[in-house]
C-alpha positions as CSV (number, residue, x, y, z in Angstrom):
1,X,0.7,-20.9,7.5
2,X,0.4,-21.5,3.9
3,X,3.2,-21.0,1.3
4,X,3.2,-19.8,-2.5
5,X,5.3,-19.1,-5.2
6,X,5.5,-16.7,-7.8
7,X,7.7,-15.8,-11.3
8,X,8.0,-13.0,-13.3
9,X,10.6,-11.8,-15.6
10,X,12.3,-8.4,-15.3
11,X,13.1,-6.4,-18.7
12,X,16.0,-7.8,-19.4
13,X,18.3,-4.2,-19.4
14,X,21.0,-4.5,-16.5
15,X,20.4,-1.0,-15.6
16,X,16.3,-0.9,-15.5
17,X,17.1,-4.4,-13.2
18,X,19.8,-2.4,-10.8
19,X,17.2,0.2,-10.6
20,X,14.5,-2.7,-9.6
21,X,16.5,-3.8,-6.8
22,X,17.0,-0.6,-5.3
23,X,13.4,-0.2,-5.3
24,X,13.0,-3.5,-2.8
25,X,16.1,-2.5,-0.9
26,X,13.3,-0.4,1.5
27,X,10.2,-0.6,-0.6
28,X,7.7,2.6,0.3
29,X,6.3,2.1,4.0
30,X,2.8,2.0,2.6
31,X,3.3,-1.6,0.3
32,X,4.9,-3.0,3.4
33,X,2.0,-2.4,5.6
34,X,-0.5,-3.1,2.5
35,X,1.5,-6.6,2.7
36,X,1.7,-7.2,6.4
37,X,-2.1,-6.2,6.4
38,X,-3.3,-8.7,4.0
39,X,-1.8,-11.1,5.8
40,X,1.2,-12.1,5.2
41,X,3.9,-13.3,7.2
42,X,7.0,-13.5,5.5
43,X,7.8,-12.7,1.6
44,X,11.4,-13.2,-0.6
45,X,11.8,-12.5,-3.9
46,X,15.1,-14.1,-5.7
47,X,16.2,-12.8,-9.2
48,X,18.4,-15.1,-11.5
49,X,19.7,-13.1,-14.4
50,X,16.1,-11.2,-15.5
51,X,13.7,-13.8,-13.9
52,X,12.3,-13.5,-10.4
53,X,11.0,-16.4,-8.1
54,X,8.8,-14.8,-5.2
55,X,8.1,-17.3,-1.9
56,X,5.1,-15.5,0.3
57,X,3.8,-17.2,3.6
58,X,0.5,-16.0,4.8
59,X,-1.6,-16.6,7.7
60,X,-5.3,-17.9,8.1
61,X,-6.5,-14.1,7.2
62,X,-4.8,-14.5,3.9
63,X,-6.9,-15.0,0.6
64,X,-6.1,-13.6,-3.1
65,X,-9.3,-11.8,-3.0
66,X,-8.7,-9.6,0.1
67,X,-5.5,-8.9,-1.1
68,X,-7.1,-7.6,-4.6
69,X,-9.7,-5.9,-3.2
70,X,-7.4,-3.9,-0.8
71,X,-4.6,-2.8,-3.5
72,X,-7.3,-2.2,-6.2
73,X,-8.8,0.3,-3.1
74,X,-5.4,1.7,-2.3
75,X,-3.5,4.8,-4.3
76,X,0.0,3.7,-3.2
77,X,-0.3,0.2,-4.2
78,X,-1.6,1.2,-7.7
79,X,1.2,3.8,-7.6
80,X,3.3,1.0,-7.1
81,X,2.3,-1.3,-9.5
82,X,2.1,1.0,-11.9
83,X,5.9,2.4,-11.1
84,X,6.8,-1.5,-11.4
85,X,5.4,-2.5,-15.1
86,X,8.3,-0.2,-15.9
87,X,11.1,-3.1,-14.9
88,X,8.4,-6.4,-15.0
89,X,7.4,-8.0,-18.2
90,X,4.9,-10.7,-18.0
91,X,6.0,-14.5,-18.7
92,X,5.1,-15.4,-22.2
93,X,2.3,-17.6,-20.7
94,X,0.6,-15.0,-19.0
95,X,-3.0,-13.4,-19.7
96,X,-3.8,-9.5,-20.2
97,X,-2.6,-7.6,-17.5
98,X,-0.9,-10.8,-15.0
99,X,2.5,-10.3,-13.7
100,X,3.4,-12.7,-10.7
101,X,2.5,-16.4,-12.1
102,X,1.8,-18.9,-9.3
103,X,4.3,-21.9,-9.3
104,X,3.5,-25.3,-9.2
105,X,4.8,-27.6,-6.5
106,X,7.0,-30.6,-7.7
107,X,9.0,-31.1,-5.7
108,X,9.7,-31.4,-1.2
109,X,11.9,-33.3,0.8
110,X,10.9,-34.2,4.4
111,X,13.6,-35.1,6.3
């Protein structure tokens, strides 16, 4: 199992972010199985005031490439996507077209 993390910022209007988490309540039964079948395991997303922090575990089948290839090739994901530009807005450090920014590790305690 292998563990990444993700920002974004949301559009900072509370209503467009209400509307954003009603969305992910029970997000479309196609982008759940798009996610289970690219192979991954477990998936939270955590907002604090318009910026979201995402945490996805993924299995051995996992890699960013699959993942791309199968969204670009499916019409619900893109759907999606598109649906969810309306509430994202890219971090100011993003290039052309990225949302979710992978996170650097810094930090872990082992106990």
């Amino acid at each position: 199992m292998k563990k990444y993390c993700f920002a974004v910022d949301l559009v900072d209007d509370e209503k467009l972010i209400t509307e954003y988490e009603q969305y992910h309540e029970k997000i479309w039964p196609e982008i759940y199985a798009s996610i289970v079948d690219a192979g991954i395991e477990n998936m939270e997303i955590y907002r604090v005031e318009n910026r979201l922090f995402m945490i996805m575990e993924t299995n051995d089948s996992f890699s960013f490439e699959k993942k791309a290839s199968m969204d670009m090739n499916n019409e619900k994901v893109q759907e999606w996507e598109l649906l969810m530009w309306n509430y994202q807005q890219a971090l100011p450090s993003a290039k052309k077209g990225e949302k979710w920014i992978p996170m650097k590790k810094i930090f872990q305690l082992n106990k």
